[in-house]
N, C-alpha and C positions, 0 to 999 in steps of 0.2 A: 504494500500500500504506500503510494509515494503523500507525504503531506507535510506541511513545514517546518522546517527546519525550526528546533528550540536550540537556547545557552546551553542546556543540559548534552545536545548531541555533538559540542565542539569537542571533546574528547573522543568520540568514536572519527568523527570528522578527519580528524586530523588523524589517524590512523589509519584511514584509508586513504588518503592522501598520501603517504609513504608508500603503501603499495601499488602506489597508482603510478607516481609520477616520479624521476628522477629529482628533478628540482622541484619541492612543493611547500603550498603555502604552509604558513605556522597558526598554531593555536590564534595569535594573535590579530592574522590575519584576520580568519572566520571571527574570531569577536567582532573582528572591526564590522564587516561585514552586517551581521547582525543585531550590533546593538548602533551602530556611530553612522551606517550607510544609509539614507535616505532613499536613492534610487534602486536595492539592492531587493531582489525577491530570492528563499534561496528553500532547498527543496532535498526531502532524504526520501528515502524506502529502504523499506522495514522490514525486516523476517525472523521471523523468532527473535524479538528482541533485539535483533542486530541491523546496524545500519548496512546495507548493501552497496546503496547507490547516492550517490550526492550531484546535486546539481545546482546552480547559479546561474540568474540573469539580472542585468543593472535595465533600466527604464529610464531612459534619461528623454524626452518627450517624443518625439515623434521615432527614437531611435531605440533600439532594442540590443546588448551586448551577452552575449552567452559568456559566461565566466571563467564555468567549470563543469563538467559534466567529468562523475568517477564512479567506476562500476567497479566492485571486489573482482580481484581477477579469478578466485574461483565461483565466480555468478557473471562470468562475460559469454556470450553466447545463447542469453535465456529471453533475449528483448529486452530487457533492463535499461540498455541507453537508450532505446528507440523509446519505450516510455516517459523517458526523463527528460529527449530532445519532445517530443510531442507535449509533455506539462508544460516545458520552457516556451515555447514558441506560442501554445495558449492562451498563458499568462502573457506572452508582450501583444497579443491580440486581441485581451483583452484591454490593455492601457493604451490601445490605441497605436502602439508602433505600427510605424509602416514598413521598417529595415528594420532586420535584425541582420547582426553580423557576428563574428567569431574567429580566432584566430588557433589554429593548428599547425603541429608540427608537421613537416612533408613527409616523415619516418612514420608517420603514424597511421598506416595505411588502412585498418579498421576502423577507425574514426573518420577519415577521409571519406569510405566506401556507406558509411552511416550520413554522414552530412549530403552527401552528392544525390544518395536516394530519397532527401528530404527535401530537396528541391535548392540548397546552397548551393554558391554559382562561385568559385577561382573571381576573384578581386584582384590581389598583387601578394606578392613576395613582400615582408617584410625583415631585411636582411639583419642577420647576427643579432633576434630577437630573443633569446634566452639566453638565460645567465652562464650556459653552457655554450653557447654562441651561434647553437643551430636557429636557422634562421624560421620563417611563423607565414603559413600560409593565410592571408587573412581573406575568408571568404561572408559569401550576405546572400541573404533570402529575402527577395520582396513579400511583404505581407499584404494585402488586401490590396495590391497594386500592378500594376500591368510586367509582366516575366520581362528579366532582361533576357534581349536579344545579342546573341552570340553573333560577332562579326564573320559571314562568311569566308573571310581572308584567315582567319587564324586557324 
């Protein structure tokens, strides 16, 4: 059952964030996030007690940013992200965004192949974007608005 994220789940939070990501946010972060962030909607699922899956999106008015989306790596493969992207995308369709965008690692080829079936569309390269230096595919999904069209030349 994905439903919002409380203070109480910043300790599971953050543990799956280790198993998720080489470079990942801190306790401190997700506080931020949740108690200090205004634009910030943020999203777990639940199984037996344990958080499985985490997910984040910022609302900033007409524009929608996916955060984080983190799925236990022994619960990847059960539709888990595909729920989490479909809550995220919801919720900024509910506040009225029109773009929602997202930035990914180009290694990250399971996430890529999730986004791409969701209708996000390759934007640009953002070069030597992680703290590790690889660089952050930033892509965007029109919401309630006309698909962009792929130039025939590319």
């Amino acid at each position: 059952m994905i439903r919002p994220c409380t203070e109480e789940d910043i300790p599971q939070i953050t543990e799956l964030e280790k198993l998720c990501f080489p470079i990942c946010w801190q306790e401190k972060d997700f506080r931020y996030e949740l108690k200090e962030n205004p634009y910030s909607h943020n999203f777990v699922e639940e199984e037996d007690g344990k958080i499985v899956a985490f997910g984040g999106l910022w609302v900033i008015f007409e524009r929608g940013e996916v955060t984080k989306i983190s799925v236990h790596p022994e619960k990847r493969r059960e539709g888990r992200g595909q729920r989490m992207l479909q809550k995220l995308i919801d919720m900024a369709e509910e506040n009225g965004c029109e773009y929602l965008f997202l930035e990914v690692r180009p290694s990250n080829t399971a996430a890529l192949e999730l986004y791409r079936q969701n209708g996000f569309q390759d934007l640009r390269i953002k070069s030597d974007y992680y703290a590790d230096h690889e660089d952050a595919l930033e892509m965007i999904r029109i919401l309630g608005g006309e698909a962009v069209e792929e130039d025939p030349g590319d």
